[in-house]
N, C-alpha and C positions, 0 to 999 in steps of 0.2 A: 476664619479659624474659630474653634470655640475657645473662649479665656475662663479660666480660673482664676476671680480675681480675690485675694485674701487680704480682709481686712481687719483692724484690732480697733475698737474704738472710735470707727468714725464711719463711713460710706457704709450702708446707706440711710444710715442716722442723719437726724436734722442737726445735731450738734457733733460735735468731737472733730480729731483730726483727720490730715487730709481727706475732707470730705469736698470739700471744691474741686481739689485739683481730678478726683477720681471720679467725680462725674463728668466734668470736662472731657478726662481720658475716654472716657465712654460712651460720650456723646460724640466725642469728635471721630471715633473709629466706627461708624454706625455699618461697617461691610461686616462687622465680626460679632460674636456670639458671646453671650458675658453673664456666666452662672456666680455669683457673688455669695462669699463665703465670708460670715461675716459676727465676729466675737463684740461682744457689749461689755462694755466697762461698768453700768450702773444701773440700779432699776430707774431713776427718773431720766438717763438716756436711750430706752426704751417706749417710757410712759410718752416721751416726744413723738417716737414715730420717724415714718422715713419720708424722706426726699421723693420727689416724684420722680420716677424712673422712665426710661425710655423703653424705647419696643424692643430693645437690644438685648435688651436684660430680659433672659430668659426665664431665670429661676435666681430666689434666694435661699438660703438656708442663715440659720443664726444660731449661735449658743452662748448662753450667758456666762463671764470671765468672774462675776461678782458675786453668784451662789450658786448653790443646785440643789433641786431637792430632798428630800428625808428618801427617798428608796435609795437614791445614788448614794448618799454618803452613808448611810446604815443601811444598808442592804443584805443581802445572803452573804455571809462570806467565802471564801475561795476555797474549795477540796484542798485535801494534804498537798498533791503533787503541783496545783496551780499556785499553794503559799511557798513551796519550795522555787517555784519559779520565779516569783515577784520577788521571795529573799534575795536569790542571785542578780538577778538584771538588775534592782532597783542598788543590791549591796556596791555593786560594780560602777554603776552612778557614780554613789557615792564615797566609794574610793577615788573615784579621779576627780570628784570635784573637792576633796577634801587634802587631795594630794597636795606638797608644798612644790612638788619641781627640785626640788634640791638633792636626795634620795638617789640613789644610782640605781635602786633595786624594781623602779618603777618605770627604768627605759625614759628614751627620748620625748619630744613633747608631740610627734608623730604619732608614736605606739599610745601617749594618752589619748589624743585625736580618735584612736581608731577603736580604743578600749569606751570614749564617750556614744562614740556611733553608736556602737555594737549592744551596751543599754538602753539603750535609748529605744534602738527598732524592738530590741528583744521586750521591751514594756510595751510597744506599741501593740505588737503581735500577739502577746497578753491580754492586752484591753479588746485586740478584735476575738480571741477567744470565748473570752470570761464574760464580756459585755459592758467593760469599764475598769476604770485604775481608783475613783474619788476613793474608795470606801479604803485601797487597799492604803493608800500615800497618807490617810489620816487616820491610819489604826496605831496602835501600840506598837508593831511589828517595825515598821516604819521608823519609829523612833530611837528603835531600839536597833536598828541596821546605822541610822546616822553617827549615835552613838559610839559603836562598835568604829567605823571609818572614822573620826576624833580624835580615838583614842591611838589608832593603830600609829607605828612606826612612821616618823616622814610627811605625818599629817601637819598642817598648817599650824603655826604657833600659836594665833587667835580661835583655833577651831578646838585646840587642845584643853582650853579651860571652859569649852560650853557645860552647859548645864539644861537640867530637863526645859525648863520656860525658853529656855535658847533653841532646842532644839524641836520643842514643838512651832515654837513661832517659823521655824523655817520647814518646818515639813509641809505648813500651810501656805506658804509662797509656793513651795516646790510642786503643789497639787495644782493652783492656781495657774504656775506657769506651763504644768505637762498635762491641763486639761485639755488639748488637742488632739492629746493621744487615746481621749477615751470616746471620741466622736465618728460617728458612722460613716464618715464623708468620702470615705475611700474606695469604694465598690464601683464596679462598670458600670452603675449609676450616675455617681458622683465625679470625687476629682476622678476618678479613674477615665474616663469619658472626654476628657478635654486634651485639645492639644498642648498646651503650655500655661503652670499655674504664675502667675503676675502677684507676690506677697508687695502691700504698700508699706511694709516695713520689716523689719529684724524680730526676735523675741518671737512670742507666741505666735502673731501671726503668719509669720512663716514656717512652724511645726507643720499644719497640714500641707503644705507643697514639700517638704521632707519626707514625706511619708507615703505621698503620692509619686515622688520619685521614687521611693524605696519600692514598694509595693508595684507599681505599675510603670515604672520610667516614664513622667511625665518630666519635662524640660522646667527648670525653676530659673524665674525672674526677678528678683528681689532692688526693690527701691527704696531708699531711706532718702528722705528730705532732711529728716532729725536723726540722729544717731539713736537708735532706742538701748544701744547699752549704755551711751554718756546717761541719758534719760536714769535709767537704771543704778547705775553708780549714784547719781544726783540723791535719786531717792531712797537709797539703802545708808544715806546718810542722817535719817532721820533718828531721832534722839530717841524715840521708842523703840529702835532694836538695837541691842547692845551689841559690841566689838564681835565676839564669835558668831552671831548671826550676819551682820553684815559681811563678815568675811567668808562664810558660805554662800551666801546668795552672792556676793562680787564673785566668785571664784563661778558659782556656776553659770550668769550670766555670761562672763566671760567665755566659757565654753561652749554653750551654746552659740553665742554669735560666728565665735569659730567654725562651727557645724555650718551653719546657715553659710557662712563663706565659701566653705570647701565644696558645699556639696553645691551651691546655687551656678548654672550654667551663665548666668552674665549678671553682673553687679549694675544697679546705676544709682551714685551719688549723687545728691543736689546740687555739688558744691566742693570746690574744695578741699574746706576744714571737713566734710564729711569724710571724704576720701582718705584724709590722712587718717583716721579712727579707722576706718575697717582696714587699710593696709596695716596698721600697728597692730590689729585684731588677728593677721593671717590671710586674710581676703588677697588672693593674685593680680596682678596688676593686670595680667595678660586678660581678665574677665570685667575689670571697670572701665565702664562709659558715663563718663560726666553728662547727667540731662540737667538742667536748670529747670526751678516750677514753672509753669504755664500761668501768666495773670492776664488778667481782661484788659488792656490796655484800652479799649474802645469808652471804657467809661470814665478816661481821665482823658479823654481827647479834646474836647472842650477850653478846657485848661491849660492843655499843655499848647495849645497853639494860636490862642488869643493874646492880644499882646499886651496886657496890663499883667505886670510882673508882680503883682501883689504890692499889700502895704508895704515900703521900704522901712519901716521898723519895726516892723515886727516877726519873732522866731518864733518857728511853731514847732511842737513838739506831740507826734501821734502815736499812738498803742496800746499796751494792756499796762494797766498802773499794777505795778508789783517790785521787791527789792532790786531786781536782779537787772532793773533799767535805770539805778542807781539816779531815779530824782531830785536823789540829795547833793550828789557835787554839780548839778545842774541847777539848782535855785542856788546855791554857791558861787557858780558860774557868772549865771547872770546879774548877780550881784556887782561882779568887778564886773559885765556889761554897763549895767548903769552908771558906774563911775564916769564910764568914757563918752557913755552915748545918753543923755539923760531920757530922752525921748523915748527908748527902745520898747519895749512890750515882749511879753513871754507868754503865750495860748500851749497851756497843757491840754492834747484833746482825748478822751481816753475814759475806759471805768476799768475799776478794780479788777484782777482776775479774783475766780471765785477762793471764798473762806476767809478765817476771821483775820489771818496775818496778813490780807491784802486788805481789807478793808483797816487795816490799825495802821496798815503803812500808808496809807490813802489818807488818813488825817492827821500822821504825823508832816508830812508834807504838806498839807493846808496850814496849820501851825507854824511850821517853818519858815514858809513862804508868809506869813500875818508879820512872823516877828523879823525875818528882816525887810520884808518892804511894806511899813506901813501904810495907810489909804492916803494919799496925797489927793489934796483941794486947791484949787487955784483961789481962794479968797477966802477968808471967815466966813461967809457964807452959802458956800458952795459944797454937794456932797461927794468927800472924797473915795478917791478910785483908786486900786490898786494893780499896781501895772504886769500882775499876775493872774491867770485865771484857770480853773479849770472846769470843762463844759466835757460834755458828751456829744457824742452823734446823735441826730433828732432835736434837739434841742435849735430854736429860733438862730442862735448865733450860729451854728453848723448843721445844719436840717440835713443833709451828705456829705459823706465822706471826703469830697470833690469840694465841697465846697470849703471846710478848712482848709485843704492844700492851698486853692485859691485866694484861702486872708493874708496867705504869708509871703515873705520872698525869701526867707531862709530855713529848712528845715533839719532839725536839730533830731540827733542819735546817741542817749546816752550812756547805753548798757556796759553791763561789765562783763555778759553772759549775753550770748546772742547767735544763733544757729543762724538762716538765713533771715535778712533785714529784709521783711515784708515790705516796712512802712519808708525804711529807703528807695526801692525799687517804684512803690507807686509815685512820691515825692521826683524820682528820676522820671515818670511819665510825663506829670504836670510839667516836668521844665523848670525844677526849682534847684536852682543852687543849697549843697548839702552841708553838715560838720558831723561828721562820728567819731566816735571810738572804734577803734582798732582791736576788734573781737568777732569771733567765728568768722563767717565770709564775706565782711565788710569790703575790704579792700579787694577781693576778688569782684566783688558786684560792681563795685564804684566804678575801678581803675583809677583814670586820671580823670575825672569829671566833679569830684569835690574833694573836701579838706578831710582828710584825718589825724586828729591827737590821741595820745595813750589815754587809757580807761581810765577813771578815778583820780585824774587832773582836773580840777575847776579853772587852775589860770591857764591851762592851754588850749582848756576849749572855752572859752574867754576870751583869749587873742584871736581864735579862728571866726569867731562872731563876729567881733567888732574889723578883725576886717575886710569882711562881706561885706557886714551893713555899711561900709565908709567907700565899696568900689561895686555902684552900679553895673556896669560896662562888665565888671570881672562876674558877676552875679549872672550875667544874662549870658556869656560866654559860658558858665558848666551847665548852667541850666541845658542849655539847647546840648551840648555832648551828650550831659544827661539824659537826657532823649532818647536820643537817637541811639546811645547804646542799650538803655532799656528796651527800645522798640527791634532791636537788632537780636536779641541775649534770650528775654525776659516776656515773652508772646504767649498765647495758649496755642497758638501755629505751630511753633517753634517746636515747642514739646509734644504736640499730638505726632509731628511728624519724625522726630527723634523714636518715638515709642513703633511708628510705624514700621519703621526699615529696623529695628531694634526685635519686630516681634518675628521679621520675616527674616532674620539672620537667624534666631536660633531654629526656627522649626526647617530650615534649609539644613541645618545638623545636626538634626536628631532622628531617628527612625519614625516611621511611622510604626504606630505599637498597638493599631486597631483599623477593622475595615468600619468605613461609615456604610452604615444601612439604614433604612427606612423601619416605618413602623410595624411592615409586616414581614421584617426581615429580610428585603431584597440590599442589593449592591444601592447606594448611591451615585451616581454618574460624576465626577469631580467633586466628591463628598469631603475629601482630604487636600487641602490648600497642596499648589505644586510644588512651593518651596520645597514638600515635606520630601519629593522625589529626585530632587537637584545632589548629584553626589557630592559629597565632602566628608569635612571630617566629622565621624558619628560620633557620638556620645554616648557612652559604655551606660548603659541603666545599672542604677545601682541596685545592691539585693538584689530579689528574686520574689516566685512565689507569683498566687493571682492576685489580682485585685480583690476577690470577693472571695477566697478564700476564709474560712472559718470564721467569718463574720458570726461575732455574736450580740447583734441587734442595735446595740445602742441605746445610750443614756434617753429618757424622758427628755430631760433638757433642752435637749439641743434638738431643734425646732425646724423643721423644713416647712417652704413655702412655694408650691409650684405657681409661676405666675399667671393668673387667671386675669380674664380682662377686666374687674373691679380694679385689681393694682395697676392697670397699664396708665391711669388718671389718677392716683390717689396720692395723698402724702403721707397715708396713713398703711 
């Protein structure tokens, strides 16, 4: 098959997310065809550069999420009849995302559903006109439509008291997030060309397989490991946009991932806690398939089957140093550890994630940890040591990752906020007996294989330490379950072959919507996978229209890469 694969900030970037797991994905299916469509969150995730790609990877394309430049945003602007277009689609927007739901005059949450679609294509269809939306979404006109949908009857209570600074700060999210819509990528070139588009998440970058459905009936795949509307919600919480903006952006976030539900031919959540988010979202149940991520199990092998169970006092504690892994009822914790166990020891292994409130919470916890467990000496004069540490990876005392697992025999989870536990599941490789907190899909990963207490208790995850460290025998019992359900669950196996029979179900039910040919326009001889011929139930394409119809050219921006064999070896 050929894959459209869509991604927002990560693959095939050296940094961002899942960029592991989607080259894994791509490596592991090397029978199939993988054009990679792919939005950047930053200039210096860019200035990185990409991952070495395989032969598989036909072609990339990229467009940047974090600017664009002076033609796109101040460019020509639109003829009378094309401002009158962008007033309507874009007003219609924003009436339904401004709508409260309460209102009888606005129909069911259906008819909004459908009144969201129907702007949405109708802007897309615009942008392949005209040659772009940036310039329209950031003009005065723009503002002054939001405005107008505020004020109107039935509109949201927090939306009714915005102001101009309110409503420009959201027309600039709202360009941000519907810059999808102004990229070329949809012609019998592009997505249009592929048999099913693969989005590795929600929010923007699933707009172009919307659109590729819309436009061409391509089949839509959509995976979330992380919810990107919690994500979303998370960050509309920030103190620099006031109440009426955040309630616009919540509202259209929310709608959008609606869309992405309704229209996406099969859902796969990570997990769980994922799963409950998009069925509360709208997402059908008859369309989710639970995949679990794919991790390297091969590189905690060593560990997990050598039989020195680690230091028997000491907890270890692995991840990204930030609030929301709550280090603070954790040196709390271990506090009333020491009461009981005087011996014990605490290895924080970990660096800050990035900006200045992880680095402030990074030394308020050095602090914390100085004043309540002073540096203990065994003599007058002796130098004392503090039975807390915190080291990074690289560093002599954990030079690998594998190799902190290995100093411990208890591994400690203390978050209050936690989508899937990375650093539980490797911990479950090594064979180490675990304590969490009871957040996101903790106890989905676990099972029965370690201890979980509620979040934001230091005495009860305190009791669950101390009584690890006092029962050998019980330690080495989850340990080994541990294992084995990790190596059963939590494979890169596991998950290449979930996506397998996962890619050849749906193209088993979808039409074929193009003949494969060669380069000089003959038939291809078994060009189109057979699934694609197997009867069943077909899949209504949505919209209409060609592919390449009225294309008008596309932004500068947004950058294509045919791959030439400099890239087939490059990082760059």
């Amino acid at each position: 098959m050929r894959i459209g694969l869509l991604t927002e900030g990560g693959y095939p970037y050296v940094s961002g997310d899942a960029r592991l797991w989607c080259d894994r994905l791509v490596r592991g299916l090397g029978q199939h065809e993988f054009d990679i469509y792919a939005l950047s969150r930053s200039e210096r995730q860019e200035a990185q550069g990409w991952i070495e790609l395989p032969p598989q990877v036909e072609r990339v394309r990229t467009a940047p999420l974090w600017m664009v430049d002076d033609d796109a945003a101040f460019g020509a602007g639109y003829g009378r009849r094309a401002r009158r277009r962008f007033a309507e689609c874009f007003g219609e927007l924003a009436a339904v995302v401004c709508d409260s739901g309460v209102s009888g005059e606005s129909g069911s949450s259906g008819a909004l559903a459908d009144r969201f679609s129907s702007a949405l294509h109708g802007l897309a269809e615009l942008a392949m006109d005209e040659g772009g939306l940036v310039a329209a979404l950031r003009s005065e006109a723009a503002v002054r439509v939001l405005e107008s949908a505020c004020r109107a009857p039935g509109a949201l209570r927090a939306a009714r008291t915005a102001r101009v600074p309110d409503l420009l700060a959201v027309a600039g999210h709202l360009e941000r997030a519907l810059r999808p819509l102004s990229l070329d990528w949809y012609g019998d070139d592009g997505l249009g060309a592929v048999d099913l588009c693969h989005a590795t998440s929600g929010g923007p970058a699933a707009l172009p397989g919307l659109l590729a459905k819309h436009f061409s009936g391509v089949p839509l795949l959509v995976t979330e490991y992380g919810v990107q509307l919690r994500a979303h919600y998370l960050a509309t919480g920030d103190d620099a946009l006031s109440a009426p903006a955040r309630a616009l952006l919540t509202s259209f976030h929310g709608k959008l991932a609606a869309e992405v539900y309704r229209r996406a031919t099969i859902i796969t959540p990570g997990n769980t806690h994922a799963r409950r988010w998009q069925e509360r979202c709208g997402a059908e149940r008859a369309k989710l398939r639970t995949v679990y991520p794919g991790m390297e199990a091969s590189r905690f092998a060593d560990v997990g089957e050598r039989e020195d169970p680690g230091d028997p006092d000491t907890l270890l504690w692995v991840g990204r140093i930030e609030p929301a892994k709550d280090l603070i009822s954790l040196l709390h914790a271990f506090a009333e550890v020491r009461k009981e166990e005087p011996k014990a020891r605490l290895r924080i292994v970990g660096a800050p994630a990035e900006g200045p409130e992880a680095a402030a919470y990074l030394a308020h916890c050095r602090a914390l940890a100085a004043q309540l467990f002073p540096d203990e000496a065994q003599g007058a004069h002796a130098v004392g040591d503090n039975p807390v540490s915190f080291e990074e990876i690289g560093t002599p005392e954990a030079p690998e990752l594998e190799d902190a697992y290995a100093a411990g025999s208890v591994v400690i989870l203390s978050s209050v906020v936690e989508g899937f536990p990375i650093s539980l599941v490797e911990a479950m490789f090594c064979g180490r007996a675990t304590v969490s907190t009871d957040v996101g899909a903790v106890v989905e990963v676990i099972g029965g294989t370690g201890l979980v207490v509620p979040p934001r208790n230091p005495r009860a995850l305190a009791e669950a330490c101390v009584a690890l460290l006092r029962d050998a025998g019980r330690r080495e019992r989850l340990g080994a379950a541990a294992r084995a359900r990790a190596l059963e669950l939590f494979t890169v196996e596991q998950n290449i072959e979930a996506f397998r029979g996962i890619y050849l179900e749906i193209v088993s039910h979808c039409p074929v919507h193009r003949e494969a040919v060669d380069d000089t326009g003959e038939p291809v001889p078994f060009g189109n996978p057979a699934e694609a011929y197997v009867p069943g139930r077909w899949a209504v394409a949505a919209g209409g229209g060609d592919a390449g119809s009225g294309s008008g050219g596309g932004p500068s921006w947004a950058r294509e890469t045919d791959r030439p064999e400099q890239l087939k070896g490059a990082g760059v």
